[in-house]
C-alpha positions as CSV (number, residue, x, y, z in Angstrom):
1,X,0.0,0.0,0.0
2,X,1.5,3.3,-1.3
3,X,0.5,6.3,1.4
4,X,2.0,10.0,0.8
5,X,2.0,12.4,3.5
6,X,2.1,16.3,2.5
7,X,3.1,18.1,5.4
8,X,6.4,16.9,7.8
9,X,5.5,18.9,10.8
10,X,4.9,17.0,14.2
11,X,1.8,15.4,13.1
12,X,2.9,14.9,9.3
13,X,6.1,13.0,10.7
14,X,4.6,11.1,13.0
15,X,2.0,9.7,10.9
16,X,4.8,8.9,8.3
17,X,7.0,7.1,10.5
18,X,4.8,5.3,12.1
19,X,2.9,4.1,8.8
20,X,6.2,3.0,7.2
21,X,6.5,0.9,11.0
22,X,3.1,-0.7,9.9
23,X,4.2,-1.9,6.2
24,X,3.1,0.8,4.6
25,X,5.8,2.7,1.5
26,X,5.5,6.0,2.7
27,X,6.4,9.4,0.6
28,X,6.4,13.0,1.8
29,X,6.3,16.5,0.4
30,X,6.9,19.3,2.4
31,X,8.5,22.2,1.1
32,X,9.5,23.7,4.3
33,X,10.8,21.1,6.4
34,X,13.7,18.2,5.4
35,X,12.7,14.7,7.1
36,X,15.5,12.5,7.6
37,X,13.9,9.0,8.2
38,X,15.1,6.5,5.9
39,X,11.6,4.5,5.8
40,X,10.4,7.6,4.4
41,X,10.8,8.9,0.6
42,X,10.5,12.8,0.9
43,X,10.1,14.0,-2.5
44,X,10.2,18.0,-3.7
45,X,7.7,17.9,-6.5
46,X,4.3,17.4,-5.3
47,X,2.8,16.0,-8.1
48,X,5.1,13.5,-8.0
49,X,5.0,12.4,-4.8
50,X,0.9,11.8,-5.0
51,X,0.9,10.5,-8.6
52,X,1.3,6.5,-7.6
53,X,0.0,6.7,-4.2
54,X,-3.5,4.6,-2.9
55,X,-4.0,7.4,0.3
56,X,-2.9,10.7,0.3
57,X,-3.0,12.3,3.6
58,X,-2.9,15.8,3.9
59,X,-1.5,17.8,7.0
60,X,-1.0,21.0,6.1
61,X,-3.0,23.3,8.9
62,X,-6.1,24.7,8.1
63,X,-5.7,27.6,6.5
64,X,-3.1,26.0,3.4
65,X,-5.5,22.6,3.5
66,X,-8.0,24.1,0.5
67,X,-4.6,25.6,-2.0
68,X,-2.2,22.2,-1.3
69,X,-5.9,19.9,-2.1
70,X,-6.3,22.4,-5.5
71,X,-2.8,21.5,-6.1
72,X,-2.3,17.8,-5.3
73,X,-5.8,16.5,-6.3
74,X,-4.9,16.9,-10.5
75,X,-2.1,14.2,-9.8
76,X,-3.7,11.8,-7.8
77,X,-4.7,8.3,-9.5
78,X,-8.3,7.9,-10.0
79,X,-10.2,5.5,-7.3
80,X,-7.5,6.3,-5.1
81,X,-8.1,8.4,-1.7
82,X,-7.5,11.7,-0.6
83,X,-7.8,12.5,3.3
84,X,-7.7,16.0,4.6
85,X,-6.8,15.7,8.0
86,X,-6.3,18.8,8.8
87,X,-9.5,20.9,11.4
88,X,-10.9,22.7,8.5
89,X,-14.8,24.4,8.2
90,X,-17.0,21.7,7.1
91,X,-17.8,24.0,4.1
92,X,-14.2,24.1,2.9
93,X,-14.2,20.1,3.5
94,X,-17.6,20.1,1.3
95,X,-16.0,22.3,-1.2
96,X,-12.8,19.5,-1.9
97,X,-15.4,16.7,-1.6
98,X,-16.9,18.4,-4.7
99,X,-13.2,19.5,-6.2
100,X,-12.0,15.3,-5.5
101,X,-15.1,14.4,-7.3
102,X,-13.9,16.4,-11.0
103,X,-10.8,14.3,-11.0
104,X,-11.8,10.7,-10.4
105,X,-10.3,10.7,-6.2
106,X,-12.0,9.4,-3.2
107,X,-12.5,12.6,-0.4
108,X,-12.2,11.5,3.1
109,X,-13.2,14.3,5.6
110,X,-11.3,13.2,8.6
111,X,-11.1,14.5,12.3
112,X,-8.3,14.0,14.6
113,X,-9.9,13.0,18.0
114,X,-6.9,13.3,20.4
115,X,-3.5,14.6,20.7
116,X,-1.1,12.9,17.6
117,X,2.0,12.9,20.1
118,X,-0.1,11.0,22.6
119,X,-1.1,7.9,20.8
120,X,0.7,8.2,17.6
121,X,-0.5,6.6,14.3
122,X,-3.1,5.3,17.1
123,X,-5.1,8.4,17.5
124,X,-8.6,7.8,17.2
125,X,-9.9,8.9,13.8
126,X,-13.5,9.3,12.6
127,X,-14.0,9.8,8.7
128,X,-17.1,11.0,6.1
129,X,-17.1,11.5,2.8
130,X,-17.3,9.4,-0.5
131,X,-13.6,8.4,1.0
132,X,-14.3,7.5,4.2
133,X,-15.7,3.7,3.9
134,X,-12.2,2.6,1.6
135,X,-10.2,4.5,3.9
136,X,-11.4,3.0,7.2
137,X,-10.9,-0.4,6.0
138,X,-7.3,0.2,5.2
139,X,-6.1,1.9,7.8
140,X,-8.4,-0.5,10.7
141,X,-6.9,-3.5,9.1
142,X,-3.6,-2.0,10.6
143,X,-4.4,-1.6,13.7
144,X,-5.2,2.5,13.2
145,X,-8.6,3.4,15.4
146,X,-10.7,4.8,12.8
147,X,-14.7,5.0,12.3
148,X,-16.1,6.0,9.3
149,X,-20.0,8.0,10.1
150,X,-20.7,7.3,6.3
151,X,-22.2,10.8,5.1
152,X,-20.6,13.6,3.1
153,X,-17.6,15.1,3.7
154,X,-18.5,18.1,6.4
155,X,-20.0,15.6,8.7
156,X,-16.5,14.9,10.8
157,X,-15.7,18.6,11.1
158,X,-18.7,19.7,12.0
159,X,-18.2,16.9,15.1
160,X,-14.5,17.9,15.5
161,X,-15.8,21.4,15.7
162,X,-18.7,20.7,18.6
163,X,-15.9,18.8,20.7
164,X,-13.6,21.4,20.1
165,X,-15.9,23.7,21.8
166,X,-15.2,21.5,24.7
167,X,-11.7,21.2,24.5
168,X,-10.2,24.7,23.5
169,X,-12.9,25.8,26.3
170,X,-11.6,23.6,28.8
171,X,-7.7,24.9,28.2
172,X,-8.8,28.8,28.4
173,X,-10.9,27.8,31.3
174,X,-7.5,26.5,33.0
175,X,-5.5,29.4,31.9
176,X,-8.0,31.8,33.1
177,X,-8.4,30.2,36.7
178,X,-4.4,29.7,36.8
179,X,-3.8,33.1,35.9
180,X,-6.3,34.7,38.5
181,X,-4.5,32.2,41.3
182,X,-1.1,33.8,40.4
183,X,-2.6,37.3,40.7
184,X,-4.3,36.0,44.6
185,X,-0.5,35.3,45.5
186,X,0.9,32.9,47.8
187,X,0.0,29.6,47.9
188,X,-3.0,29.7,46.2
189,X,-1.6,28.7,42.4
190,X,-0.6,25.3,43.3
191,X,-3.4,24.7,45.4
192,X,-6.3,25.5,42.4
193,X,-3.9,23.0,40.5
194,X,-4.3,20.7,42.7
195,X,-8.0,20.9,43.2
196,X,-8.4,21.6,39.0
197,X,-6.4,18.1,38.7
198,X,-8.1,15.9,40.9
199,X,-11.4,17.1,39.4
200,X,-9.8,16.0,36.3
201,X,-9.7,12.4,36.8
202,X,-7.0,10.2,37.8
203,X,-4.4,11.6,35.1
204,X,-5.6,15.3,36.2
205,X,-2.0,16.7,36.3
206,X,-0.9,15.3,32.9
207,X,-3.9,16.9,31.6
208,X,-3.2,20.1,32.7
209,X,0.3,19.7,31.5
210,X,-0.8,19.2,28.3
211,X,-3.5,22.2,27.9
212,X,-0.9,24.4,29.1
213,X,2.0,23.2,27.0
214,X,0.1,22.6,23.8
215,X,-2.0,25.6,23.8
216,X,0.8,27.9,24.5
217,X,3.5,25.8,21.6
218,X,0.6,25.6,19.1
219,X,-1.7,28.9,19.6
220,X,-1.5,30.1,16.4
221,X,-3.0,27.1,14.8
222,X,-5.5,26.0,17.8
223,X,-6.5,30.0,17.4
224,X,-7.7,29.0,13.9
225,X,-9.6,26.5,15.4
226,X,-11.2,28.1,18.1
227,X,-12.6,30.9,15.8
228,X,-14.0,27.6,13.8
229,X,-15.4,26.6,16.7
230,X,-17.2,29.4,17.6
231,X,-18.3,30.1,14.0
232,X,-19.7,26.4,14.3
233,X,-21.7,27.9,17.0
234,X,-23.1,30.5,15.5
235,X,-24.0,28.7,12.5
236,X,-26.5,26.5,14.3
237,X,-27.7,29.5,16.2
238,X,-26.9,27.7,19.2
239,X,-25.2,30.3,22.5
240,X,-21.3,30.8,22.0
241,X,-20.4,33.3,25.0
242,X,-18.1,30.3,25.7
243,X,-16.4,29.6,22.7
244,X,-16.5,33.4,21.8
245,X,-14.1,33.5,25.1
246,X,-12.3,31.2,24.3
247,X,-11.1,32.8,20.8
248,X,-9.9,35.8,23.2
249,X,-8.2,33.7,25.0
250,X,-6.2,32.1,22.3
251,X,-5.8,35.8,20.7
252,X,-4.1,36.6,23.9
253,X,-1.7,33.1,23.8
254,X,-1.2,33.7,20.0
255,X,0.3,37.0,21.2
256,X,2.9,35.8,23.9
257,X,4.0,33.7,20.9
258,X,5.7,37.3,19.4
């Protein structure tokens, strides 16, 4: 099974080393970043690197997802599969669905349920799209936790969106209580860390580390999908004081970044 990765940032080489570790022959395009992994092929032209390939995974961030789909998408084989993995509007996933369809290539819509550096190649997945059915039974027969909820291609984000309501609101909930602790002085900081943790569960402290960390390494791009979020709200007409917060939150992050 050929598989082609465009994008080699954390998520892009994870995926790519750890599908080469499953059997796959892996390729890679990435323009910006050199991969040195001998299991993988990284190639400099992307039509090249998609031309022979069964699954084409695309990793790019949100806002490059729709130009690098126009680009690669021309190139692909026809029957084979293109999966956008990247948290994208459900109308820009619609919009490649319809753009996949022109050439002869499989859309798969996919969301990314979990941290990739947790779990690796075994983050849950969950797929629509005219892509999604082929696609799930690939990658499950490895071992890769992916559900396809049939449908068109939209369907996943708009469900990656609604969770990430959730999650980008639970991270600017944690800054926001952290932050006001530090202000109260003394003791108090470690103490509402405690008490946020063991609300939290069992692995309460990892958690934490993790909003912290990753919202604060990765604001820029998690800002692009907390104003998806919120626009998800909005779109249904349902409240989004929350997830309007929340975009102000990752403005401020985004900021510490300079």
């Amino acid at each position: 099974m050929k598989v082609t990765l465009i994008g080699l940032g954390e998520a892009g080489r994870i995926y790519a080393s750890g599908l080469a570790s499953l059997g796959y022959e892996v390729r890679a395009h990435d323009p910006y970043t050199v991969y040195e992994n001998a299991a993988v092929l990284q190639l400099p032209d992307l039509a090249k690197a998609v031309q022979n390939a069964e699954i084409v995974i695309s990793l790019v961030g949100a806002a490059a997802s729709e130009a690098v789909a126009h680009e690669a998408l021309p190139s692909m084989r026809p029957g084979s599969v293109f999966a956008d993995l990247n948290t994208a509007s459900p109308a820009t996933k619609r919009i490649l669905e319809d753009v996949a369809l022109t050439h002869g290539v499989l859309f798969a819509d996919v969301a990314v349920l979990a941290p990739v550096p947790r779990s690796g190649v075994h983050t849950p997945l969950m797929a629509s799209g005219n892509g999604a059915d082929p696609l799930t039974v690939t990658l499950s027969g490895s071992g890769i936790p992916i559900e396809s909820i049939g449908g068109r291609a939209g369907d996943s984000a708009t469900r990656k969106l609604l969770r990430s309501i959730f999650t980008k609101g639970l991270a600017a909930l944690v800054f926001e209580s952290l932050e006001a602790a530090d202000a109260a002085g003394g003791t108090a900081t470690g103490w509402l860390h405690d008490q946020i943790a063991a609300e939290l569960g069992p692995d309460g402290k990892a958690t934490i580390d993790r909003l912290l960390e990753g919202s604060q390494t990765h604001a820029r791009r998690r800002l692009h999908e907390a104003v998806d979020a919120r626009d998800q709200a909005v779109s249904l007409g349902a409240f989004n004081w929350m997830s309007s917060a929340t975009v102000e939150w990752f403005r401020v992050l985004e900021g510490r970044l300079a």
